[in-house]
C-alpha positions as CSV (number, residue, x, y, z in Angstrom):
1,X,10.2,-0.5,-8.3
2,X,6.9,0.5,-9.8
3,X,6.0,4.1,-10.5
4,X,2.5,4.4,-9.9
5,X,0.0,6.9,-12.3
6,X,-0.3,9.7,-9.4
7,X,3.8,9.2,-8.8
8,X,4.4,9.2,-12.9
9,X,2.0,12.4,-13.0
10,X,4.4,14.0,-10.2
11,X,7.4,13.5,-12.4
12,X,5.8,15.1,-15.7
13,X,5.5,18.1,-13.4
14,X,8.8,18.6,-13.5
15,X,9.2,18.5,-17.1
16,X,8.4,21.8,-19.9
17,X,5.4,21.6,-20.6
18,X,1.5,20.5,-19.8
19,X,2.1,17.0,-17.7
20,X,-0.7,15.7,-19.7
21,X,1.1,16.1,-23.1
22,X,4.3,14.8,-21.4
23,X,2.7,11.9,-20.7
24,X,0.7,11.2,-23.5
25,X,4.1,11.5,-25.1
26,X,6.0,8.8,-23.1
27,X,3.1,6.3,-23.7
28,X,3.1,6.8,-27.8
29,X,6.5,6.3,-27.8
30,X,6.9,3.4,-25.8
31,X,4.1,1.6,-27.3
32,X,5.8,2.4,-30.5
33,X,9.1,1.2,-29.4
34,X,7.2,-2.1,-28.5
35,X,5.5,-2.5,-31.3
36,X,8.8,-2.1,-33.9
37,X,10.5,-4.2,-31.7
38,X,8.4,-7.5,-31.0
39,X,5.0,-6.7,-32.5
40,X,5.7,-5.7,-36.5
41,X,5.0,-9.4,-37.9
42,X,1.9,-9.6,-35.6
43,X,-1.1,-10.8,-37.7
44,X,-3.7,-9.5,-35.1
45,X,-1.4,-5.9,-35.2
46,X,-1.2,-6.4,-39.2
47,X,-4.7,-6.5,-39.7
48,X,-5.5,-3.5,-37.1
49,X,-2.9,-1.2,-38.8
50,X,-4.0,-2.2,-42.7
51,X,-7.7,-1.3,-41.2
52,X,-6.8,2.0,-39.3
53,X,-4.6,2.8,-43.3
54,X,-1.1,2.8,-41.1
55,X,-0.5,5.7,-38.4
56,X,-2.2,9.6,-38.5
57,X,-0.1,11.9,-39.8
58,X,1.5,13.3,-36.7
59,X,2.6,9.4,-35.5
60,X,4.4,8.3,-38.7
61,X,6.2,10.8,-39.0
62,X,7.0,10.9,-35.1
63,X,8.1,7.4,-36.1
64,X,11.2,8.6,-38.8
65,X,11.8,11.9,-37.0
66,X,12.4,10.1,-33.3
67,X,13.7,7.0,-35.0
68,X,11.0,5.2,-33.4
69,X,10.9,2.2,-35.3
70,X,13.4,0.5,-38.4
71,X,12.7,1.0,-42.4
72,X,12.4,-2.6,-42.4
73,X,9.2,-2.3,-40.3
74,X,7.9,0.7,-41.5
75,X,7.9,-1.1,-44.9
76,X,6.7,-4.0,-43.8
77,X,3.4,-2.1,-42.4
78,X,3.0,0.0,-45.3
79,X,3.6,-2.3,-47.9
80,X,0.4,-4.1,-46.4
81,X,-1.4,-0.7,-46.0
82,X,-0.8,-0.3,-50.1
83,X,-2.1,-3.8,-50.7
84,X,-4.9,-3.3,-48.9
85,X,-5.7,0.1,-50.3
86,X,-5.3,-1.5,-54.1
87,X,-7.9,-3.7,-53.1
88,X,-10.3,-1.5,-52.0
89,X,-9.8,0.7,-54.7
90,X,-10.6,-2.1,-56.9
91,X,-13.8,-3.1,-55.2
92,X,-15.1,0.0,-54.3
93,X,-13.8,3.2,-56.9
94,X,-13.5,6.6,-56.7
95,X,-16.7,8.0,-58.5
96,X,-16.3,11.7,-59.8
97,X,-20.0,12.7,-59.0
98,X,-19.5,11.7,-55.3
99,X,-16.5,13.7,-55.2
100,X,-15.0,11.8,-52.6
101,X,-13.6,8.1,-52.2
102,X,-16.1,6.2,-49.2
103,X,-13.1,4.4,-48.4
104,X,-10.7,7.2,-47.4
105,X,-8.9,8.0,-44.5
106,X,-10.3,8.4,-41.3
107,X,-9.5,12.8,-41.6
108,X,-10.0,12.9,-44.8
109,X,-13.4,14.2,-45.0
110,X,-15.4,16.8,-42.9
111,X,-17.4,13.8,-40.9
112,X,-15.6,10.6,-39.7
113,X,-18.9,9.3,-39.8
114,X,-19.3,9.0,-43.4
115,X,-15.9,7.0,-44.1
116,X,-15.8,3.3,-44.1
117,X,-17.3,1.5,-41.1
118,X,-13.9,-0.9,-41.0
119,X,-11.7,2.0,-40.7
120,X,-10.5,2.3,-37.1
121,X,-8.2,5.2,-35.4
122,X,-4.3,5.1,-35.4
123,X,-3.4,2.4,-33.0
124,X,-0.6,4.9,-31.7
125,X,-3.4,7.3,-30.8
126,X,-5.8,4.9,-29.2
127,X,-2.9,3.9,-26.8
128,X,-2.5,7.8,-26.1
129,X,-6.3,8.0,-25.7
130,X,-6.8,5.3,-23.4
131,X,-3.3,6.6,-21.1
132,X,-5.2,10.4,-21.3
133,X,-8.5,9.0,-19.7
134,X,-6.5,7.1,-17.2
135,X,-4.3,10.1,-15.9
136,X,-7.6,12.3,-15.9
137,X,-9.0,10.2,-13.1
138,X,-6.1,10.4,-11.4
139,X,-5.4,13.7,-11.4
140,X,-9.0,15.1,-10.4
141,X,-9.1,12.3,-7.6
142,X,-6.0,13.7,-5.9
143,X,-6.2,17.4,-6.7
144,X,-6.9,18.1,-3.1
145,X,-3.6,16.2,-2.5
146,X,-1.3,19.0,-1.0
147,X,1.7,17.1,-2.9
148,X,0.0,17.0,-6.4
149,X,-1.0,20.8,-5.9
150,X,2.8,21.6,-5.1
151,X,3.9,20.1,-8.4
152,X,1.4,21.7,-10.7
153,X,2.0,25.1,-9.2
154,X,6.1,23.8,-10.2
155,X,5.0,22.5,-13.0
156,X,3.9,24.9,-16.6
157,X,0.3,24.1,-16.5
158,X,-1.8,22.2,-18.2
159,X,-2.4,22.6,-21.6
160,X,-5.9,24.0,-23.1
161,X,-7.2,20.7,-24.0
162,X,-6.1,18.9,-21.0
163,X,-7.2,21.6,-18.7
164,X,-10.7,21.5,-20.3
165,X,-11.0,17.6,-20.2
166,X,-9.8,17.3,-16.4
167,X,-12.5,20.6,-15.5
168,X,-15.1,18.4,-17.3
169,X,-14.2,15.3,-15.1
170,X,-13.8,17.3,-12.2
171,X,-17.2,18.8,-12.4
172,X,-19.4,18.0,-9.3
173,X,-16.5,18.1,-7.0
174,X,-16.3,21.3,-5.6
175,X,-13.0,21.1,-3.9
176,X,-11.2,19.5,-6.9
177,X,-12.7,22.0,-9.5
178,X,-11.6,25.0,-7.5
179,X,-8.3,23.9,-6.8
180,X,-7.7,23.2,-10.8
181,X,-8.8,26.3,-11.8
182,X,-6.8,28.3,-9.0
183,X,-3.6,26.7,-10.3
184,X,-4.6,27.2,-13.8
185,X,-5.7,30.8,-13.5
186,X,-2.1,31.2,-11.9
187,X,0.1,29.5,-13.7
188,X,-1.9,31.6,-17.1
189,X,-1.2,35.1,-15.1
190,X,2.7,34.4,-14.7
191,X,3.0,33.8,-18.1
192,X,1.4,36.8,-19.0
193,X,3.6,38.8,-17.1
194,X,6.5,37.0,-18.6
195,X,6.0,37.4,-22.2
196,X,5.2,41.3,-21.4
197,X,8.9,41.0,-20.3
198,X,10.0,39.0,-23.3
199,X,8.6,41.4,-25.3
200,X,9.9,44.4,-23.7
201,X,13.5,43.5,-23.1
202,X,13.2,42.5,-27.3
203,X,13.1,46.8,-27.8
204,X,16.4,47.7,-28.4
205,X,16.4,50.6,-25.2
206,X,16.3,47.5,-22.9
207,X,17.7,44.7,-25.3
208,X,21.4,44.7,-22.9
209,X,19.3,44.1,-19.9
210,X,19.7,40.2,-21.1
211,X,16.7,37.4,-20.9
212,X,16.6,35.6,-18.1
213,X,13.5,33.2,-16.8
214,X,10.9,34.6,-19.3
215,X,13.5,33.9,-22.5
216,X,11.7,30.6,-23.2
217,X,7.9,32.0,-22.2
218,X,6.5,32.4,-25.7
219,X,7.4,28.4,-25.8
220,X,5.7,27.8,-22.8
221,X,2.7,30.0,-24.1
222,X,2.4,27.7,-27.4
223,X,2.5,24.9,-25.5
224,X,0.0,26.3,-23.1
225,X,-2.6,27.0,-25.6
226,X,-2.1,24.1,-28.4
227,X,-0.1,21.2,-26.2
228,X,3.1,19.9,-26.2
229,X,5.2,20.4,-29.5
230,X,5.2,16.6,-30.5
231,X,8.9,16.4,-31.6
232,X,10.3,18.0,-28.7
233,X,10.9,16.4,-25.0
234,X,12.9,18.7,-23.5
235,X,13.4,18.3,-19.2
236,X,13.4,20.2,-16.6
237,X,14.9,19.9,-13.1
């Protein structure tokens, strides 16, 4: 059966963390499972990843720590990323009075917009890009749903970043804003109150009283306020 976006965004509801991230996550990974598995010898897919210098920092090594993908492709890729980094080099040098290499990596200077025209994003985060916009929609067109409002209010929160974007989206609709920034305000004011509990029952007069629910809440509060951590995707049910 198919799992459509609003029932997918349900489910990462019930998972730790801000939905969003959750699903940004599951999208990265199976579009990296796909590509390792069918797509590494792809010339179209070659050619995209020696332009884009490989994978950001965050995906590649996503790729070894999740086991994402085989040494055998991850050499492959990179062993055309070099080759096409030689060449550059070769035809366009580092100067020492410009201080910097035009040819560089996407993050590697202050402004994107001074690195080399033919550089393009990591492919991994274009997928997770174009998956973020799609949920957005989704979620600010049902946020009056009575169903999706359950599940958030179950659910951690959004993250900073997501609950910014889907405010931004939601802007104009009255109903919809509201009803996001209810949830968010009070999903941010039971944490609050949990990690004043964490941190009390952590002085030693109440340290026997045992953690229960808030033991995990300065977790939840990273994840609140930066996203998901990356390497982790722990459930919930």
């Amino acid at each position: 059966m198919t799992v459509t976006p609003y029932h997918r965004l349900l489910e990462a509801c019930q998972v730790r963390g801000c939905p969003l991230c959750t699903i940004e996550q599951q999208a990265v990974r199976r579009y990296l499972d796909n590509l390792f598995y069918e797509n590494v010898n792809s010339p179209a897919l070659r050619r995209r990843l020696r332009h884009s210098r490989g994978f950001c920092r965050e995906h590649a090594w996503l790729i070894v720590n999740e086991r994402l993908g085989d040494a055998l492709g991850v050499a492959i890729i990179y062993r055309d990323v070099l080759d096409s980094l030689l060449k550059d080099m070769a035809a366009n040098p580092p100067r020492s009075r410009k201080g910097r290499w035009p040819l560089a990596l996407p993050d590697a200077t202050a402004s994107q917009t001074e690195t080399d025209p033919l550089t393009t994003h990591c492919p991994a985060c274009v997928q997770r890009d174009e998956v973020t916009r799609s949920m957005l929609t989704v979620l600010v067109k049902s946020l009056t749903d009575a169903e999706l409002q359950a599940a958030l209010r179950q659910s951690d929160g959004l993250c900073l970043r997501h609950f910014a974007m889907a405010l931004h989206q939601a802007a104009g609709n009255e109903e919809a804003w509201r009803a996001l920034l209810d949830i968010q305000r009070e999903k941010m004011n039971a944490l609050q109150t949990q990690l004043a509990e964490f941190i009390r029952k952590n002085d030693y007069r109440y340290f026997s009283e045992g953690f229960g629910p808030e033991g995990d809440s300065w977790k939840r509060a990273l994840a609140l306020v930066v996203g998901n951590n990356p390497w982790n995707m722990e459930g919930k049910t």
